[in-house]
C-alpha positions in Angstrom: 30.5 -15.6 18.3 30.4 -12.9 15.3 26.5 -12.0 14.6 26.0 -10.7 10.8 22.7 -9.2 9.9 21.4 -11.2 6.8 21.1 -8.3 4.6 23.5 -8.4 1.9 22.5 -4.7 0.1 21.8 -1.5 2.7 18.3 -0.5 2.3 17.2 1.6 -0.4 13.4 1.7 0.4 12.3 1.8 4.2 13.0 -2.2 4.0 15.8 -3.7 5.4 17.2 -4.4 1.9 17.9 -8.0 0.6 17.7 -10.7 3.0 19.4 -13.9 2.8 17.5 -17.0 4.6 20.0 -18.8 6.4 20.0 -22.5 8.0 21.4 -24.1 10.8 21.5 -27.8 11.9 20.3 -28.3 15.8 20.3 -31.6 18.0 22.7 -33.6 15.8 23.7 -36.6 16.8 25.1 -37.5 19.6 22.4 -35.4 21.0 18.4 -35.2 19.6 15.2 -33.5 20.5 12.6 -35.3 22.5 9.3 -34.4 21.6 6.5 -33.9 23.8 4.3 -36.3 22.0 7.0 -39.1 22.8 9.3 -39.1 19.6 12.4 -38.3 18.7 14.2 -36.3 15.9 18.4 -36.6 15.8 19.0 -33.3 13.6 16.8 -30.5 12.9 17.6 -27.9 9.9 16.1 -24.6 10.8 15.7 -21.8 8.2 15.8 -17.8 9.5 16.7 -15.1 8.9 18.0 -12.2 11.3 17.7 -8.3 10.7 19.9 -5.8 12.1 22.9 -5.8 14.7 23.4 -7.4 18.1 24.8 -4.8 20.5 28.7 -5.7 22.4 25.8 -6.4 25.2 24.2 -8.9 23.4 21.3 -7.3 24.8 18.9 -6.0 22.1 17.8 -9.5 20.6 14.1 -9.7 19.8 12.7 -13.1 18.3 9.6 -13.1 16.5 7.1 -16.2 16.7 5.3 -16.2 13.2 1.8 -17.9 13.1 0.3 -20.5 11.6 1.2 -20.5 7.7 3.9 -17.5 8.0 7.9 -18.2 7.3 11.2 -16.9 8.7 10.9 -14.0 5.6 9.6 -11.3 8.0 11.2 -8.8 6.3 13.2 -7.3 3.7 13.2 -8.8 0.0 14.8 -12.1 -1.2 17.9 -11.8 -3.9 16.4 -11.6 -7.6 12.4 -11.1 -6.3 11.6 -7.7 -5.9 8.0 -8.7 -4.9 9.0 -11.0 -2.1 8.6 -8.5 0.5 8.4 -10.5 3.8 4.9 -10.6 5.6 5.9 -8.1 8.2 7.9 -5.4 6.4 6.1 -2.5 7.6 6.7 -3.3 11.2 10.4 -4.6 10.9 13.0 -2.4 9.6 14.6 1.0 10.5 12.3 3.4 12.0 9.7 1.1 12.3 7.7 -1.0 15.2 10.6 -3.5 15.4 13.6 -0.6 14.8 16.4 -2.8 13.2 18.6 0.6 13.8 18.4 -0.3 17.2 17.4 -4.3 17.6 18.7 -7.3 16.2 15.8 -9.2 15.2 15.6 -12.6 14.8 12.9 -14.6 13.4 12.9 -18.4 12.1 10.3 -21.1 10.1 8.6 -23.4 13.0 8.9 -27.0 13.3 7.2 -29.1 11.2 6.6 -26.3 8.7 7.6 -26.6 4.8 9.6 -23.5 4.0 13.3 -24.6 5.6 13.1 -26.3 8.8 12.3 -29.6 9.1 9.1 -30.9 8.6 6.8 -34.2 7.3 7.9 -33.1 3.3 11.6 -33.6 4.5 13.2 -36.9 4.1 13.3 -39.2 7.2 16.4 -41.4 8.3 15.1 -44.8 7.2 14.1 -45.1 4.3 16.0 -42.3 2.4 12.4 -40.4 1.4 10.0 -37.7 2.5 8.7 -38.4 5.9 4.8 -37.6 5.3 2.3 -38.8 8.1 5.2 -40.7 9.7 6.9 -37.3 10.8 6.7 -37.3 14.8 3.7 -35.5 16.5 4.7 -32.1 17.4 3.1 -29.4 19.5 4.0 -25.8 20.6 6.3 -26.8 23.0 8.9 -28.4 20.4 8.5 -25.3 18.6 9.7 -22.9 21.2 12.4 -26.0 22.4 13.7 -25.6 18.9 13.6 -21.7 18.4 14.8 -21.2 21.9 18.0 -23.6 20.9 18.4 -21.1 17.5 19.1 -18.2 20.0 21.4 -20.4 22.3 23.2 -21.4 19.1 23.1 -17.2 18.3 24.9 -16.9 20.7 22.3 -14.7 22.8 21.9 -15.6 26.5 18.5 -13.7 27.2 16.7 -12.0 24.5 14.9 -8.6 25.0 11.5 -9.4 23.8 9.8 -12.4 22.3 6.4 -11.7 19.7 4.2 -13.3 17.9 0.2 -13.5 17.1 -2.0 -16.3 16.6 -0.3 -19.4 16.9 3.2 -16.9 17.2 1.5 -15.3 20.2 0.9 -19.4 21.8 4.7 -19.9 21.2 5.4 -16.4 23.4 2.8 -17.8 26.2 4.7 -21.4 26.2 8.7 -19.4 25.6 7.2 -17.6 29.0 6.5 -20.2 31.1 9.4 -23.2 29.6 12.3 -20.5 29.7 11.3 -17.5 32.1 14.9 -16.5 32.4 16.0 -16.5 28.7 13.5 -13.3 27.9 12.8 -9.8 29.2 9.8 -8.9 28.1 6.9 -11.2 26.2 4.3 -9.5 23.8 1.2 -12.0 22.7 -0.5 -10.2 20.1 -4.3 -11.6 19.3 -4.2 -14.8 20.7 -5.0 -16.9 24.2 -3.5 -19.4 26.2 -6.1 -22.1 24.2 -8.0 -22.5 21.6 -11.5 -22.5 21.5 -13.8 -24.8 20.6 -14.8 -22.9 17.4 -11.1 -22.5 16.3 -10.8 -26.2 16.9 -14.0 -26.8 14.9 -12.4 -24.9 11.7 -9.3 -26.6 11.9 -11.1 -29.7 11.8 -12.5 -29.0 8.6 -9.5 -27.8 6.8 -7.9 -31.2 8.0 -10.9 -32.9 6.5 -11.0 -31.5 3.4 -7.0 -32.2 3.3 -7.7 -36.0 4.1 -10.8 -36.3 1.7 -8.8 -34.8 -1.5 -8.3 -38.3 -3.5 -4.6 -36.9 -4.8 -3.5 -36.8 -0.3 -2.7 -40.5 -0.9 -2.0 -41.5 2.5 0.1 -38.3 2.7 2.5 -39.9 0.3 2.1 -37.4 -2.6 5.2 -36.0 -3.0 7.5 -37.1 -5.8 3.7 -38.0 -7.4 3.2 -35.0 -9.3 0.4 -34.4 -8.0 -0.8 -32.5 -4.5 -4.2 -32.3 -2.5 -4.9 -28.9 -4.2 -8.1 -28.5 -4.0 -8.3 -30.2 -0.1 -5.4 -27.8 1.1 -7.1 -24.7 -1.2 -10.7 -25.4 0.5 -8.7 -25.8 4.1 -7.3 -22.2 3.5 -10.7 -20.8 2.0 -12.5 -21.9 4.8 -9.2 -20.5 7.5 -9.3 -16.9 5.9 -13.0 -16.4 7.0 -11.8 -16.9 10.3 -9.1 -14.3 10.2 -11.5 -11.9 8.9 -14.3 -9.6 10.3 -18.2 -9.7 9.1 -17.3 -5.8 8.8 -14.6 -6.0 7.0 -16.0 -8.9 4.7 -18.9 -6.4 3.7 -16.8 -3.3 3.2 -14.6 -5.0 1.3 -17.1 -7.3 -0.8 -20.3 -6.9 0.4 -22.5 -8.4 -2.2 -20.8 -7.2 -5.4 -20.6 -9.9 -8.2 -17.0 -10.7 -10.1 -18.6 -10.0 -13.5 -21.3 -7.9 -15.0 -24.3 -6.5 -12.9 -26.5 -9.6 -13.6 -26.5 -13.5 -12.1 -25.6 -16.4 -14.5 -27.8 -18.7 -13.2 -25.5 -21.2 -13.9 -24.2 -23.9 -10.9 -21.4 -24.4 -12.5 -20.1 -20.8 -12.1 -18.1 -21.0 -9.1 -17.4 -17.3 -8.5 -20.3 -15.8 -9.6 -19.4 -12.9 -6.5 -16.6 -11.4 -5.6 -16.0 -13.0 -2.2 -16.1 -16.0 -4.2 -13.4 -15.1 -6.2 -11.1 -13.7 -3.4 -11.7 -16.7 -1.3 -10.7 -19.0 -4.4 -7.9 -16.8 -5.1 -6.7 -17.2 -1.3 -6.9 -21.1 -2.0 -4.7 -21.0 -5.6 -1.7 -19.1 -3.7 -1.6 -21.0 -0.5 -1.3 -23.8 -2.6 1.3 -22.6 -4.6 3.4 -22.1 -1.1 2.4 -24.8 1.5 2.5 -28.2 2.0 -0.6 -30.5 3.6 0.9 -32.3 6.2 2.6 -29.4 7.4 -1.2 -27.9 7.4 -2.1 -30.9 9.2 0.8 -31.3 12.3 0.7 -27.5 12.7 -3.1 -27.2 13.1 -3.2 -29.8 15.3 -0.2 -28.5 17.6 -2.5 -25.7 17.9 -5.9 -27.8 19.2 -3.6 -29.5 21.2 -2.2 -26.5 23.1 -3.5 -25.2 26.5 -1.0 -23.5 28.7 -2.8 -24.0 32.0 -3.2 -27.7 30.9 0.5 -28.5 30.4 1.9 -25.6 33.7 -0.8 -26.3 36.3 -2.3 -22.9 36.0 -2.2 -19.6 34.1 -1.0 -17.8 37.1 1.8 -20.3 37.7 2.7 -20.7 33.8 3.3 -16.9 33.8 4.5 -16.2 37.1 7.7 -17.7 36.1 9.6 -15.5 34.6 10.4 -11.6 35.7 9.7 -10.2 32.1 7.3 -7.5 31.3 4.2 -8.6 29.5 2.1 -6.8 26.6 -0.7 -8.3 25.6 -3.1 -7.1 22.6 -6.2 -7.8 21.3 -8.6 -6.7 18.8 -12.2 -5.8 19.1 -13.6 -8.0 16.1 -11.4 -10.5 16.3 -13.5 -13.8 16.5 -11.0 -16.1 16.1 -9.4 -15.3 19.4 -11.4 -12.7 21.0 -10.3 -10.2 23.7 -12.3 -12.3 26.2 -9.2 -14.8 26.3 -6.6 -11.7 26.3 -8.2 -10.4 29.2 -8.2 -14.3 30.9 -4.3 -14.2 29.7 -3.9 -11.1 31.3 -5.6 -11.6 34.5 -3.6 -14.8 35.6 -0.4 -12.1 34.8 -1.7 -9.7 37.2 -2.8 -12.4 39.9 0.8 -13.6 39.6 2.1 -10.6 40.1 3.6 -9.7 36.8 4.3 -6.2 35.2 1.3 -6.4 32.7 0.4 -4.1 29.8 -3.3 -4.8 28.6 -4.4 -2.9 25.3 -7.9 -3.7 23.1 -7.9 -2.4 19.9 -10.6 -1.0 17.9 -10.6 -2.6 14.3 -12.7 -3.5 11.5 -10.2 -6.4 10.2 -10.4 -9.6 12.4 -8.3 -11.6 13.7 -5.9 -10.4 10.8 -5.8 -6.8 12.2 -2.3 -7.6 14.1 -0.9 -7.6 10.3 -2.8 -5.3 8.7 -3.3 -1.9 11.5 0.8 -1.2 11.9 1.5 2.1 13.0 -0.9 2.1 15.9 1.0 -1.3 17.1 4.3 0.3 16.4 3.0 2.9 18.6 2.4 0.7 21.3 5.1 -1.4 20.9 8.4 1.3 20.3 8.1 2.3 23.9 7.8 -0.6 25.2 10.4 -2.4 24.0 12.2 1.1 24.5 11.2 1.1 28.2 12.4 -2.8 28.4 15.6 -2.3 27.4 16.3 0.8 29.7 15.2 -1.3 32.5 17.8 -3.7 32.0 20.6 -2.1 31.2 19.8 0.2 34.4 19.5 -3.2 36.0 22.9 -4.1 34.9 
């Protein structure tokens, strides 16, 4: 099978150039995906998009797990929207973190997600409408089932790396431990093997504020004109904070106010400072790009998610596979702190595995893995560089 890089224009920037998202239908019928929650789904369109050129070897496939609100758009710029730069463009592309001179790299929307592959605002088999709360219960594991069927499809056997942070970096943990011979190397970037009970405490409240919003209807909005705005807007205001540092909150806002040098005194005023405003702002956008009950199942695949749960143990969830582990973590990042890297990472070593442990110093949060690039890339490069020696010398 022929493998095309997306782009349709060279680069012209540092970017890959324009990207074309691309879909494929998985588990059609005769065959369908069994979910681990118990239900069933008979075909499954999943949107990606790939990036550079897969060797004669087929051996220099990398697949990037996006987190929790992220798309296949990972790099490069969509046809007609020269501001659609996708959310990792200054790690993937020539030269860069994830060389596409060197890698083909492969990254696609999750399960249940709203931006190509199928998901609760997609319309079920019976009746001919948008599924809504009656989309199946989904959890990381039908995720990676799903992505690891994209690659198969691909036409690549074993991929060089998989990565991914936050929810991306559970779906590396779970690709580990369900396929240990489809990857050579696995790097989990700020994230754990669980979630705590803070993490599952804030997701709670965005799903609240979700269910609470008098326009969710059940989750039957769609086709209504009308959406739970200012649910899904207060679920992503209250989501950021988590991704952020207190230090980089303060340098950033500290107590500045949006307008004048003088409070209004007025309740009404709901962005009287200027974290106020950014936080609102956060909520308008997400809005503008997400849908609820994709908010809801994917949240909740993430509370449900606990590797040594579902495997019988860290060390024998990791100790599955022969591939070459980097794991990083940052040293304000509250939403999954380096206290469950270095749990990740001691289950590798107690298995035996070829381990790479790295805590980084940053002032951003949980948000640092997509923000601080070039000391990642720097990290990273070799790495992967080192991985792919390894097994072609193997070969």
């Amino acid at each position: 099978m022929a493998i095309e890089v997306s782009a349709t224009d060279p680069p012209d920037d540092g970017s890959v150039g324009i990207i074309e998202t691309q879909t494929v239908q998985l588990f059609e019928p005769p065959a369908s995906l069994t979910l681990a929650g118990g239900g069933t789904l008979d075909a499954v369109t999943v949107a990606f998009e790939t990036y550079g050129t897969l060797s004669p070897e087929r051996d220099n496939a990398i697949f990037i797990c996006h987190a929790l609100t992220g798309d296949a758009h990972a790099a490069g710029r969509r046809v007609g929207d020269p501001d659609s730069l996708g959310w990792w463009d200054d790690f993937v592309g020539p030269g860069k973190g994830l060389d596409t001179d060197r890698y083909f790299v492969i990254c696609a929307n999750v399960l249940g997600g709203c931006q190509g592959t199928t998901g609760p605002g997609d319309s079920s088999p019976e009746p001919d409408s948008p599924w809504g709360l009656e989309f199946p219960f989904i959890t990381v594991d039908d995720i990676v089932s799903v992505h690891a069927a994209l690659v198969k499809h691909l036409g690549v056997e074993k991929l060089l790396a998989v990565i991914g942070g936050s929810l991306g970096g559970m779906q590396v943990l779970e690709w580990a431990a369900r396929f240990p011979d489809t990857i050579g190397s696995a790097i989990v970037l700020a994230s754990g093997a669980k979630l705590t009970a803070r993490g599952i405490a804030f997701n709670a409240i965005g799903r609240r504020a979700i269910l609470v919003d008098p326009n969710f209807n059940d989750g039957n909005y769609y086709g209504t004109g009308e959406v739970p705005r200012f649910g899904l807007g207060l679920a992503r205001m209250v989501a950021h904070l988590t991704y952020l540092s207190e230090a980089s909150i303060e340098m950033k806002f500290g107590r500045r106010l949006q307008d004048g040098d003088r409070f209004a005194y007025d309740l009404a005023r709901e962005t009287e400072f200027q974290v106020e405003s950014y936080l609102h702002y956060q909520g308008k956008r997400f809005v503008e790009r997400f849908d609820a009950n994709s908010y809801l199942y994917l949240t909740r695949a993430m509370d449900y998610f606990d590797l040594a749960a579902t495997h019988g143990s860290l060390p024998e969830a990791l100790g599955r596979t022969d591939a070459r582990y980097l794991v990083v973590s940052y040293s304000t990042d509250w939403l999954f702190p380096t206290s469950q890297s270095r749990e990740v990472v001691s289950a590798m070593v107690e298995a035996g595995r070829d381990t790479t442990f790295l805590e980084f110093e940053s002032p951003y949060g949980h948000d640092a893995f997509l923000v601080e690039l070039d000391q990642l890339a720097a990290v990273v490069a070799p790495f992967l560089e080192q991985t792919l020696e390894s097994q072609r010398g193997a070969g």
